[in-house]
C-alpha positions in Angstrom: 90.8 92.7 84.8 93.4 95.1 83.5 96.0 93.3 85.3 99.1 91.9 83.1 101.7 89.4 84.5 105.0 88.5 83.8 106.3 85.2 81.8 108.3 84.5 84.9 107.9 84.2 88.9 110.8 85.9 91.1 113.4 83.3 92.8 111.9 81.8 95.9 115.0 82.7 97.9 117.5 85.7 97.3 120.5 87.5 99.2 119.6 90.5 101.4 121.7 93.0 101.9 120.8 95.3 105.0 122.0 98.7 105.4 121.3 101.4 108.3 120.9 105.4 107.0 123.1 107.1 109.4 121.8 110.9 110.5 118.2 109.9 109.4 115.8 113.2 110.0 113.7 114.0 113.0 110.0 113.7 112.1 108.5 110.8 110.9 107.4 112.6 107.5 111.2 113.3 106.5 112.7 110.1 107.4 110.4 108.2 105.1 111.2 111.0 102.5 114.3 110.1 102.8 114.5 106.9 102.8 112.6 106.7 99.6 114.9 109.3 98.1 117.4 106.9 98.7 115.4 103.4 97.2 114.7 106.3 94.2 118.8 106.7 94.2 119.7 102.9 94.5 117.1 101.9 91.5 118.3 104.0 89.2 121.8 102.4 89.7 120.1 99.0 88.9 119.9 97.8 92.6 116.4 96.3 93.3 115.9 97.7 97.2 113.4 98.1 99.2 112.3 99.6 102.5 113.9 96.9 105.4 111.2 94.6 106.7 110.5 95.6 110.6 112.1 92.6 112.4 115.5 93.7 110.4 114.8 97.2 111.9 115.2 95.9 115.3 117.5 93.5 115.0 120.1 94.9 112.9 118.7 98.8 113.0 118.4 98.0 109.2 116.2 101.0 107.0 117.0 99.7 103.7 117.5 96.3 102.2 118.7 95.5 98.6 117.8 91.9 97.4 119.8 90.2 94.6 120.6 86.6 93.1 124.4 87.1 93.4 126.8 89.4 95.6 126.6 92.9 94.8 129.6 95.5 95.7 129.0 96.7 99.2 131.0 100.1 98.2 128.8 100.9 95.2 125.7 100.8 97.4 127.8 103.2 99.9 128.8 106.0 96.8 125.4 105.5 95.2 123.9 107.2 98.3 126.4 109.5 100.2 125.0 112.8 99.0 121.8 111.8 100.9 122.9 109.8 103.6 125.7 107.7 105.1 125.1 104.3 104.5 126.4 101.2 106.8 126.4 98.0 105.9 124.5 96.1 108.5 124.2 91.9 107.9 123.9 90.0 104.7 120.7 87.2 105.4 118.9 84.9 103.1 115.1 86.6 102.3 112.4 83.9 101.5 109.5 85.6 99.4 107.5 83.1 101.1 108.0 85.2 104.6 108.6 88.6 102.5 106.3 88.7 100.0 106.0 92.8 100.9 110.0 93.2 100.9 109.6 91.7 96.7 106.9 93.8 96.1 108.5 96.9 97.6 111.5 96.0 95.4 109.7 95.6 92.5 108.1 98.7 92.7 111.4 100.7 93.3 112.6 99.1 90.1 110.1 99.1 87.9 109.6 102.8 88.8 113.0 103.8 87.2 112.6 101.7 84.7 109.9 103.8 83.0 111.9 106.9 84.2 114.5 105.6 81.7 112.4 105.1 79.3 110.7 108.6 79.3 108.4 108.7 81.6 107.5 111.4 84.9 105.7 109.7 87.4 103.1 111.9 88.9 101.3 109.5 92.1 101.0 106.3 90.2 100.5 108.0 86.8 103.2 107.5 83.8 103.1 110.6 81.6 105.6 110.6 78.5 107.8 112.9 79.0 107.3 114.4 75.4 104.5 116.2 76.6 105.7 118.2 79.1 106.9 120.2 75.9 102.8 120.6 74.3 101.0 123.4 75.2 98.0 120.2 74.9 96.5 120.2 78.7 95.2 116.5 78.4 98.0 114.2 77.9 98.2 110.7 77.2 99.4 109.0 80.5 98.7 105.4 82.0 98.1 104.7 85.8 100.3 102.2 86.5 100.6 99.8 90.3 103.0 97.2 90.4 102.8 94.6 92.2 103.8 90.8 92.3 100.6 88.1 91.8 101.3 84.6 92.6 104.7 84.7 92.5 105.1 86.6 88.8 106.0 90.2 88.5 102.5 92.2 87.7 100.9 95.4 86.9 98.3 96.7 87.5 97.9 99.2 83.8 94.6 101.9 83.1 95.2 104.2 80.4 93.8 107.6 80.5 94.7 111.9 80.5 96.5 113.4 83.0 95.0 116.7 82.8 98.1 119.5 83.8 97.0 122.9 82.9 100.0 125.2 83.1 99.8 128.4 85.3 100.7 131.6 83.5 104.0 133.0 85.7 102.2 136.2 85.7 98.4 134.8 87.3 101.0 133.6 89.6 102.5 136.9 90.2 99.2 138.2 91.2 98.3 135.7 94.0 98.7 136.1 97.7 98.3 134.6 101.1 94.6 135.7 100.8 93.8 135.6 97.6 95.6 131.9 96.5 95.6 129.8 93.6 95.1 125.8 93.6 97.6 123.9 92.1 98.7 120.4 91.7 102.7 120.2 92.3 105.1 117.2 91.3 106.0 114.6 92.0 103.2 113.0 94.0 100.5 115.1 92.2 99.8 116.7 95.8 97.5 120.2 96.2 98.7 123.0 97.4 98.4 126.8 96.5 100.4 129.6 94.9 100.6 132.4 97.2 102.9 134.4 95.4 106.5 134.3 93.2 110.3 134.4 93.5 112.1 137.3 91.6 115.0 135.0 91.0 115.3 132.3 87.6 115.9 128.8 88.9 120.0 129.5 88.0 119.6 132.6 90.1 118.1 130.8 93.3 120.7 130.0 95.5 118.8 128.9 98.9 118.6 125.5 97.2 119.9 123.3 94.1 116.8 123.3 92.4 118.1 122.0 88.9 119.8 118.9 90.7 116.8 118.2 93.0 114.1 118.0 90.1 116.5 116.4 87.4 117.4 113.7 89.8 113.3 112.4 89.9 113.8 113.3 86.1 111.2 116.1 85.6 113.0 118.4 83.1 114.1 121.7 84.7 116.0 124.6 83.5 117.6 127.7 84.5 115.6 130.3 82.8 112.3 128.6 84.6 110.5 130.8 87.3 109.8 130.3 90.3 106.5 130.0 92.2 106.2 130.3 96.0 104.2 127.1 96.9 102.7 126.6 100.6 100.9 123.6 101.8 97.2 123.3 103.6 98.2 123.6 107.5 102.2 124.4 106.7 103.1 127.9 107.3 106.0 127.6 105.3 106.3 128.3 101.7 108.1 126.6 99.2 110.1 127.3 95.4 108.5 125.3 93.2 109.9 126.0 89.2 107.0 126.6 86.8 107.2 123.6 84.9 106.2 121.7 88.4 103.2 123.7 89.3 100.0 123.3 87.8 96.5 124.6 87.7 93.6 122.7 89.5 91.4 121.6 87.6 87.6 122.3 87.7 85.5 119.2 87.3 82.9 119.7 84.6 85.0 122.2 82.0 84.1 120.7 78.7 87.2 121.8 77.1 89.4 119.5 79.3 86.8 116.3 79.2 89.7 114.5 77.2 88.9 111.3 75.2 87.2 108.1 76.6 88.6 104.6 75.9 86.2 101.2 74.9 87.4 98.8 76.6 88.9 96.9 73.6 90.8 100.3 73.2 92.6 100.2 76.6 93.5 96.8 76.0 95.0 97.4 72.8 96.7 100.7 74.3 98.5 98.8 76.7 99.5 96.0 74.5 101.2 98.9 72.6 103.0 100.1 75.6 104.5 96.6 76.9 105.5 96.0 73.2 107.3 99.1 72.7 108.5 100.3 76.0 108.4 98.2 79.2 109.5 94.2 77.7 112.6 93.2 78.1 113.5 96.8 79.0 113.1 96.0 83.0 115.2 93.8 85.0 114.4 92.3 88.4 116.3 89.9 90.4 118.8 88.9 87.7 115.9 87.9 85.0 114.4 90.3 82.4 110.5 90.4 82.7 108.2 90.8 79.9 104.7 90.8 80.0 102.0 88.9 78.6 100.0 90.5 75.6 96.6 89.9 77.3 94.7 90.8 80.9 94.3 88.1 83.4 91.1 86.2 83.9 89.2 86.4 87.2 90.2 81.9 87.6 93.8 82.7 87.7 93.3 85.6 90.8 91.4 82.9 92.3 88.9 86.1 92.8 85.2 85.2 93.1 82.3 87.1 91.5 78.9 87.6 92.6 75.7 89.3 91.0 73.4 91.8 92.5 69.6 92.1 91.8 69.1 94.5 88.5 66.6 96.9 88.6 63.4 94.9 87.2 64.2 92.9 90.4 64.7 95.8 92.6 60.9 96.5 94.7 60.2 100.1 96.1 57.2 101.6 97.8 55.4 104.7 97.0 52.2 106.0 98.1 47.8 106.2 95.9 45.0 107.5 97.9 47.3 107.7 101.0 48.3 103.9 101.2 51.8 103.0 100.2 52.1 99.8 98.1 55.2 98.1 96.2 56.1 98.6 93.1 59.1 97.3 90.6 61.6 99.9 90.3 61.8 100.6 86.5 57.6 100.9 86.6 58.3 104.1 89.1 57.8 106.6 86.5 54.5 104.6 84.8 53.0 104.6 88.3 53.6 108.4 88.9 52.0 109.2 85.8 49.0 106.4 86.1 47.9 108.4 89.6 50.7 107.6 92.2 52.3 109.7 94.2 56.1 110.0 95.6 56.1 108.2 99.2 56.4 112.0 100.9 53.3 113.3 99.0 52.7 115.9 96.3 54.2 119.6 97.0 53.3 122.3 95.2 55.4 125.1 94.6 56.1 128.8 92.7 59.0 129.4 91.1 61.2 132.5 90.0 63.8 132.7 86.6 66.7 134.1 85.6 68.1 134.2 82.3 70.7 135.3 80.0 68.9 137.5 77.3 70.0 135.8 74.6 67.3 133.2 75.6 64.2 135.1 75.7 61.5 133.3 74.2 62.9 129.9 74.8 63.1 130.2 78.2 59.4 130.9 78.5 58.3 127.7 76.0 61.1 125.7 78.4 59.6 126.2 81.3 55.7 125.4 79.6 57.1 122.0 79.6 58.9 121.7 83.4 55.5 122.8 84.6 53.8 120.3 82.7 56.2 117.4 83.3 55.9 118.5 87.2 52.6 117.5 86.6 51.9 115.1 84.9 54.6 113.0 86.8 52.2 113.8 90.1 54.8 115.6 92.0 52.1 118.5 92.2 52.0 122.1 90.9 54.6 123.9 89.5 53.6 128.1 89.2 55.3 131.2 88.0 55.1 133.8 90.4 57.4 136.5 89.3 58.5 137.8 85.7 61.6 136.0 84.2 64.7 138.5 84.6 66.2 138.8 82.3 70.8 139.6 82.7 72.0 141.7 79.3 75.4 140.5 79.4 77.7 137.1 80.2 79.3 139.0 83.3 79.3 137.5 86.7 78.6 141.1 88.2 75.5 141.5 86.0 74.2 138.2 87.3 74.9 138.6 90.8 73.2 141.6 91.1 70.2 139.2 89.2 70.6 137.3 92.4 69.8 140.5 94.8 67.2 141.9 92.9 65.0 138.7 92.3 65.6 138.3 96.3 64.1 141.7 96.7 61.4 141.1 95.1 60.9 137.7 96.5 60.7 139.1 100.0 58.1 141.9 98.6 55.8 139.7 96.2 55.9 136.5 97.7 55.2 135.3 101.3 58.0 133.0 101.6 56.7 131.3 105.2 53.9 130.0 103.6 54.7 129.1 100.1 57.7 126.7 98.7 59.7 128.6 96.3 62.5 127.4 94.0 65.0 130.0 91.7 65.4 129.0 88.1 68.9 130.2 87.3 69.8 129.8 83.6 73.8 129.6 82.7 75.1 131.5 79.8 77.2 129.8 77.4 80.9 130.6 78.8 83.6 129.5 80.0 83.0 130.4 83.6 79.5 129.3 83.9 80.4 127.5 87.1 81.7 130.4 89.1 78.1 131.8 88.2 76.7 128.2 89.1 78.4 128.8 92.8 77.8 132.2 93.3 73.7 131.9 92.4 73.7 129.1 95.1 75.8 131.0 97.8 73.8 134.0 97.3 69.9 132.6 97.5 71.2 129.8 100.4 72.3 133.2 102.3 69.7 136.2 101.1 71.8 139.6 103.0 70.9 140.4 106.3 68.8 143.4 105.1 66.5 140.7 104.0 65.9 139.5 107.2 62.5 138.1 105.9 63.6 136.0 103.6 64.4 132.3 104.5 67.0 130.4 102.4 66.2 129.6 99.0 66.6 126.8 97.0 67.6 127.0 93.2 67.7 124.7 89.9 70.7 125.7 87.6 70.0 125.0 83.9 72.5 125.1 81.0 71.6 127.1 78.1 72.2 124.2 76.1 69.5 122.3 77.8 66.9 124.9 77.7 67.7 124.3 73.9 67.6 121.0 73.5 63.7 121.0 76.0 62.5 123.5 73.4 64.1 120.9 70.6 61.2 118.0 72.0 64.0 116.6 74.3 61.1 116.2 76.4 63.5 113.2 78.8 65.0 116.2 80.6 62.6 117.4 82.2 61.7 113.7 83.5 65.6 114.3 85.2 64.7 117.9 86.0 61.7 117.9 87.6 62.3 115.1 90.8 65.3 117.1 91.3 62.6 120.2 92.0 60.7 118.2 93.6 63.2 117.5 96.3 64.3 121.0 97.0 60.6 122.3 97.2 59.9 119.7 99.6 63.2 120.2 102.2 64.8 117.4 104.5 62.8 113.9 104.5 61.9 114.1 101.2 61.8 110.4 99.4 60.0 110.1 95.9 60.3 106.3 96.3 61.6 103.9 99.6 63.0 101.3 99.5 60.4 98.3 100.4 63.2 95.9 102.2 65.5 97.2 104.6 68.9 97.4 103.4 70.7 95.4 105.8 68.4 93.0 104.6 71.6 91.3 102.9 73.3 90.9 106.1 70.9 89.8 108.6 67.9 88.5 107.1 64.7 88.3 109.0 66.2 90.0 112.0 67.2 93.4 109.5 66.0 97.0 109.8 68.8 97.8 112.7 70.8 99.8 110.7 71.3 103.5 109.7 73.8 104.2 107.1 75.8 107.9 107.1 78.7 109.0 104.9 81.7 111.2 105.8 84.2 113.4 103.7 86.6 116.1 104.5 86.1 119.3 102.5 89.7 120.5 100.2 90.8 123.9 101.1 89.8 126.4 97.9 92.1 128.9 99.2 95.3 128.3 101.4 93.2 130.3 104.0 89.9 127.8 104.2 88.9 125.9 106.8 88.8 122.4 106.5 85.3 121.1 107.8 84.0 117.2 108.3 80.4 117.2 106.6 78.2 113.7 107.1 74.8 112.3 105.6 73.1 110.2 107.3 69.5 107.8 106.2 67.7 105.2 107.7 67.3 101.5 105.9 64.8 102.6 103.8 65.5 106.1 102.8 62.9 107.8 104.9 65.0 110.3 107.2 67.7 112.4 106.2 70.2 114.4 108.0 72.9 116.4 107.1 76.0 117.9 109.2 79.0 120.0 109.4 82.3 119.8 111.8 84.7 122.1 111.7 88.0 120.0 111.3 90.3 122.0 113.8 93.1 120.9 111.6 93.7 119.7 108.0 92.0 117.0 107.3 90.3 114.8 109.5 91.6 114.9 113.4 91.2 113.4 116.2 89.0 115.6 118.4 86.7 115.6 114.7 86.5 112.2 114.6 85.4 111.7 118.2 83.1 114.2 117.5 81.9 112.8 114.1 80.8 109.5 116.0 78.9 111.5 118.6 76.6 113.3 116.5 75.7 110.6 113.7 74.7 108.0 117.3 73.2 111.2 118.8 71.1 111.2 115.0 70.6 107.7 114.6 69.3 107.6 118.1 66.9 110.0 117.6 65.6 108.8 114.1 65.4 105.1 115.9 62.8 106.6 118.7 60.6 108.5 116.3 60.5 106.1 113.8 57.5 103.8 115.1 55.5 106.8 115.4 56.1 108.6 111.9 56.2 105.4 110.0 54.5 102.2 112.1 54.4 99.5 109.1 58.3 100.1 109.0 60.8 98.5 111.3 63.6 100.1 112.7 65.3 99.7 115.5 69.0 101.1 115.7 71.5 98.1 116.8 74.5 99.0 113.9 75.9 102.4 112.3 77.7 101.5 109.0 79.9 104.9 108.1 81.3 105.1 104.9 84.5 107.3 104.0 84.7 109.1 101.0 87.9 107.9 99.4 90.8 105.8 100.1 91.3 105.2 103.6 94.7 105.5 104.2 96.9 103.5 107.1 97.1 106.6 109.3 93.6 107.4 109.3 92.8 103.5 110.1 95.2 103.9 113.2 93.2 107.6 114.2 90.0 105.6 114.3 91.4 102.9 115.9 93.1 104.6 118.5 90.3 107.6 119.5 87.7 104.4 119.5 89.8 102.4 122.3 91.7 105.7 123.9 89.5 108.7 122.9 92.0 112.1 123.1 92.8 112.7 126.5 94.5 116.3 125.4 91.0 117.2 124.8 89.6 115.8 127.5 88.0 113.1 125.0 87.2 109.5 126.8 87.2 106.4 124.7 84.0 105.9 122.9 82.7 103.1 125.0 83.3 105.0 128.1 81.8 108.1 126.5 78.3 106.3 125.4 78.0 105.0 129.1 75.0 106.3 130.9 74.4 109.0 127.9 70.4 108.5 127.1 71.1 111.2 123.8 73.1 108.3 122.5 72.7 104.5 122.3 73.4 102.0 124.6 74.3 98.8 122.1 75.5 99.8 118.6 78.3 98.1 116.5 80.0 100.4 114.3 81.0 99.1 110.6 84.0 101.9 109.1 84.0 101.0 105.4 86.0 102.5 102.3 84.4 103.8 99.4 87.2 104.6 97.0 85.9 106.1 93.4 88.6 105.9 91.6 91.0 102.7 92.3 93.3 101.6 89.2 90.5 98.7 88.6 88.7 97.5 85.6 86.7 94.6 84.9 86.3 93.6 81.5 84.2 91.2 80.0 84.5 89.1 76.8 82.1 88.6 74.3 83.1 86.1 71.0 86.0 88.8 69.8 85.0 91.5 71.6 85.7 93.3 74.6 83.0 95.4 76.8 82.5 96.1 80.1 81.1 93.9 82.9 77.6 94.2 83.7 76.4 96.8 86.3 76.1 94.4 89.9 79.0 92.2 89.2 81.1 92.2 92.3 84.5 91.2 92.5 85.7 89.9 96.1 89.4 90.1 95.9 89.6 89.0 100.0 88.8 89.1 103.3 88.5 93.0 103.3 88.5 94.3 99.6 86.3 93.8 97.0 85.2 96.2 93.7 81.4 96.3 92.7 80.2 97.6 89.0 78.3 100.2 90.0 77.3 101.8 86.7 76.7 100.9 83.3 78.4 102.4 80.2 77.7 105.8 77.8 76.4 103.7 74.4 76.1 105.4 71.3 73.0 105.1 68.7 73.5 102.3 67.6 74.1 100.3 70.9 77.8 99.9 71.2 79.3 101.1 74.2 81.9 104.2 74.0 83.3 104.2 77.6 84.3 101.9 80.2 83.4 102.0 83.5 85.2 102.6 87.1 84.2 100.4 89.7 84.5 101.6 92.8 86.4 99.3 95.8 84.5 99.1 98.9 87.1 98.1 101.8 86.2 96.9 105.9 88.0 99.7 107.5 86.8 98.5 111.4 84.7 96.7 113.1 83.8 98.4 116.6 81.5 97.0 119.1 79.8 98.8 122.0 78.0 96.3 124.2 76.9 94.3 120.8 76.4 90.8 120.0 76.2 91.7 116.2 78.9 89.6 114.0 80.9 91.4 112.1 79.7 91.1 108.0 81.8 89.9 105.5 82.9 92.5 102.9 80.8 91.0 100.2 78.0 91.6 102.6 79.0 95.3 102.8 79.3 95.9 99.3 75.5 94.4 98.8 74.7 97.0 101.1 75.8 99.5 99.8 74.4 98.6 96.0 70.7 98.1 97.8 71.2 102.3 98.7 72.3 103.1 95.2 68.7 102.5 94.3 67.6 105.7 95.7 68.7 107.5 93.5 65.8 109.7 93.1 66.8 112.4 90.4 66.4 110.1 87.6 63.8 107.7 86.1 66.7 105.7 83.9 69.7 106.1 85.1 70.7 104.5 87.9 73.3 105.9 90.4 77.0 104.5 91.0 76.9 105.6 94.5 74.6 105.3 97.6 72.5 108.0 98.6 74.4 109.3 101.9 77.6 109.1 99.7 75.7 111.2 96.6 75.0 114.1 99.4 78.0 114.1 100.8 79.8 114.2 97.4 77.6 117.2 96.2 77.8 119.0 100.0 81.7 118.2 99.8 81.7 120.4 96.0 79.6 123.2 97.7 81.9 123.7 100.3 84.9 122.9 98.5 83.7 125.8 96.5 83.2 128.2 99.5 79.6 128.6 99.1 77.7 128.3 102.5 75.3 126.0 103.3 72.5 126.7 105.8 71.4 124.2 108.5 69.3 121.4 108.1 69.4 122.1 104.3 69.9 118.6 102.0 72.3 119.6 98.7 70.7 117.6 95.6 
């Protein structure tokens, strides 16, 4: 794993030196900013502190504690810290890291934190960015995501390199914005988004409401007095803040080519980080009296004491589609061979008619394109694919010219077509520019929300094509349209659409013979794109085989996720699951389903807080809202189910996790199923497999994602609560829907791939109509 240890293990015992903060802030927020200002502070003076464990808090009314081999000088601590605070000295006591193992590792985090400040580095989150390229104009920059931590007794990180990408925003863009019309940044130190609503006339030297040179040179970011001055508000904060230019930057837009930054082998990581301990971090860090350097290599999975499991592959994988009206099993990776041999997807064939736009640049492409999406729609037995109006063509790149595309095709839709009776799907093809994605966004707003005047027309679905693919169809790339076409498929057919099902139950892994009690849903909180948005709680929910789907939006009430939303989330998935449970036997009698467990995923890392908001709405709802405690609430309600258990797990994308494998010399990446339990409630699965190049070698390496037991909440059930390994195979069994693709198969489970594409619509202020599914 790309975890490297120290050469030594910290002292068993130490001295602790406990201090109280005296005038400490009145929210909770600023106390802990505080205090960490202060831990920042002490580090830098080469104390190794840390945040005071909670029984010195109430015995002593401790906040900080500084740990050290020898005596330290009680009146250095004092100076070090009284512009920030008034420091007393509380109790000296001996600190085992047998009892404290989170004191050492708070410590050692402080420390090693201003260590790499020292040695010119910015911390942005957990991200290490040389501070050399805050002076290139370059908007990727090298940086590694770094987490230290202490394994076993030995100092450790935890070290990914990668690009940071900071795109700068122009002063006068910035000038421009307002409260309405905002601009997303990313702000230092944490990395955390906000939005520029406007400027300061003053220069940093000019400002005088607040020392804004001593306040960023102190976390080391390099400010000056002839920077400007951006004025910064936060989602839900009605105040607005000065941030200087050189700490505000542009968010970025996932999918801009020009900012897709290099991609690292796995040998290359390794070798990248060697580099970096070599040159800048051994014996340039001291903790606890000893200088720490790091060994040269990762450390193997036997010395975590982690354990590794396998999950099926895909020629082991079984899924059912439908011939003559009769579903029957197949192997996964024969799905496609079926389809074309006389199959048909498990929700039947749906024909539809289709309508294109098109930059002109591609006329007579276009048309030879879409010859072979028609054909590939039917040969693969998804059923008939048929022009119905003339391709329109747009003269020009502009978005204007394009929307007006949108209006004009719907027009004519509405006059030419009879959209109750006939499934009908918009073609929209991308011009080669830069903003291709605002296009993207407004084609889907537009046809999901035809104008009122065309009160005849229904919503309509759309397939966006780059330009660059219409080429590369025309050029015999004749795989892309095996990609495109299921992805037509789905839209023409609406909610409930499945080309494939799975043939066993997903919670197959978990209860064996007595599975097919489950229904899986997904949850995510939409970011504001303005400062103005509302936030909104969206949720996907399936059954165990991937019949039903339902889709769901909640306004927030508040940023981010809230009580009353969370209460209210719970609700409607049961009220869902509920129903899909009572129709099932009817709709689909060879299939067993009958709803005993909800397993909810989150989106992301799951962060203390929110555990405690579950926690505490499931066992004391929100009496300010009138809101009983979920048991109570599900009593006597016949919408909503009488015996459920409710498994809360963690999906986080993106953790600083790698798993690398070795083969002779080389380094590549684990194979796609490996799971890696690191405990009781945390393990990473491999969901995907590496980009290769022609000749077979791989050329990136992949993220795993970490899949964490959040809860475990019980209303009138018997159920046992799964282990987390049983969770993650879960989870991998739903990845195999991934039904917009033939070959490639998905990192994420279906209801998590819906909510992730539902959470980019809204994210992107386009509005999605009810009951619609977002492929």
């Amino acid at each position: 794993m790309n975890l490297w240890s120290a050469d030594v293990k910290v002292p068993e015992r130490v001295r602790g030196f406990v201090f109280s903060l005296q005038g400490m802030p009145q929210t909770e927020a600023e106390r802990w900013k505080l205090i960490n200002k202060v831990l920042g502070r002490l580090a830098a003076k080469g104390f190794d502190a840390a945040v005071a464990p909670l029984e010195f808090r109430k015995k002593f009314s401790g906040d900080i504690v500084i740990l050290s081999t020898d005596s330290i000088n009680i009146r250095d601590v004092i100076s070090t810290v009284d512009k920030l605070s008034k420091a007393l000295f509380c109790k000296e006591v001996d600190i085992t890291y047998t009892d404290y193992p989170g004191v050492f590792e708070d410590a050692w985090q402080n420390t090693f934190r201003e260590c790499m400040k020292k040695n010119g580095f910015l911390c942005t989150a957990s991200t290490y960015v040389p501070m050399s390229e805050f002076l290139s104009k370059n908007a990727n920059k090298p940086s590694f995501r770094i987490s230290a931590s202490i394994i076993h007794g030995k100092p450790s990180l935890w070290i990914d390199p990668g690009q940071r990408i900071m795109i700068p925003l122009a002063f006068e863009e910035g000038k421009a914005a307002t409260e309405d019309d905002s601009i997303p940044v990313r702000v230092l130190m944490d990395w955390k988004k906000a939005f520029v609503v406007g400027v300061y006339e003053e220069t940093v030297s000019e400002y005088t409401n607040y020392q804004l040179i001593e306040h960023w040179v102190d976390r080391g970011v390099p400010v000056e007095g002839q920077h400007r001055i951006f004025k910064v508000k936060f989602g839900g904060d009605a105040k607005a803040y000065p941030y200087p230019e050189i700490c505000v930057y542009k968010e970025y837009e996932k999918g801009r080519k020009e900012y897709s930054g290099r991609k690292y082998k796995p040998g290359e990581r390794i070798q990248l980080v060697k580099e970096l301990l070599e040159k800048r971090i051994n014996n340039k860090v001291r903790f606890l009296g000893k200088s720490i350097s790091f060994n040269s290599m990762p450390i193997p999975l036997s010395f975590l004491l982690f354990r590794k499991e396998r999950y099926p592959s895909p020629k082991d994988f079984v899924v059912t589609l439908k011939k003559n009206g009769r579903a029957y099993s197949t192997n996964l990776l024969k799905v496609k061979e079926e389809l074309e041999g006389g199959a048909e997807p498990y929700t039947g064939k749906i024909a539809g008619k289709y309508a294109v736009i098109a930059p002109s640049s591609l006329k007579g492409m276009v048309e030879r394109a879409l010859e072979v999406i028609e054909k590939t729609y039917s040969r693969l037995n998804f059923g008939k694919l048929e022009q119905t109006l003339p391709i329109r063509y747009v003269k020009s790149d502009k978005t204007s010219d394009y929307k007006e595309a949108f209006n004009l095709t719907i027009s004519e839709i509405k006059d030419k077509v009879q959209v109750e009776k006939e499934n009908i799907i918009v073609f929209v093809i991308l011009p080669d520019v830069q903003y291709a994605g605002t296009i993207y966004y407004e084609a889907k707003d537009t046809f999901f929300n035809p104008p009122s005047f065309f009160d005849k027309v229904k919503p309509i679905q759309t397939q966006c094509i780059d330009a660059g693919t219409i080429r590369a169809i025309v050029s015999g790339k004749l795989n892309i349209c095996e990609t495109l076409v299921p992805q037509v498929y789905l839209k023409l057919y609406g909610r409930h659409a499945a080309v494939w099902l799975c043939t066993k139950p997903a919670d197959s892994h978990v209860y064996g013979g007595d599975s097919g009690i489950t229904a899986y849903a997904c949850f995510d909180v939409s970011r504001r794109k303005k400062y103005k948005s509302q936030v909104s709680v969206f949720t996907a929910v399936i059954d165990p085989y991937g019949r039903f789907i339902s889709f769901d939006v909640i306004q927030s009430g508040g940023e981010g996720l809230t009580k009353a939303s969370f209460h209210k989330l719970i609700e409607r998935i049961a009220q869902v699951c509920k129903a899909y449970s009572s129709e099932f036997p009817r709709i689909e009698p060879s299939l067993k389903f009958n709803l005993k467990r909800i397993v909810l995923y989150r989106d992301g890392h799951i962060s203390r807080a929110l555990k405690k908001l579950m926690a505490d709405v499931f066992e004391n709802g929100v009496p300010e809202e009138g809101l009983e405690p979920i048991p109570t609430f599900f009593e006597g309600r016949r919408d909503l189910p009488s015996n459920i258990a409710i498994d809360i797990v963690g999906v986080n994308k993106s953790p600083n996790r790698r798993v690398f494998a070795k083969d002779k010399d080389e380094w590549r990446n684990a194979k796609r199923g490996v799971c890696i339990v690191e405990g009781s409630d945390k393990c990473l699965l491999v969901g995907s497999s590496p980009h290769k190049d022609a000749t077979g070698a791989e050329t990136t390496t992949v993220q795993p994602l970490e899949i964490e037991k959040v809860h475990h909440f019980k209303i009138n059930s018997q159920l046992e609560e799964p282990p987390v390994e049983a969770l993650a195979r879960e989870y991998f069994h739903l990845s195999y829907l991934n039904w917009l693709s033939f070959s490639q198969r998905s990192k994420y489970a279906l209801p998590q791939k819906i909510t992730q594409k539902t959470g980019e619509y809204i994210s992107a202020q386009v509005r999605i109509p009810p009951n619609m599914i977002m492929w």
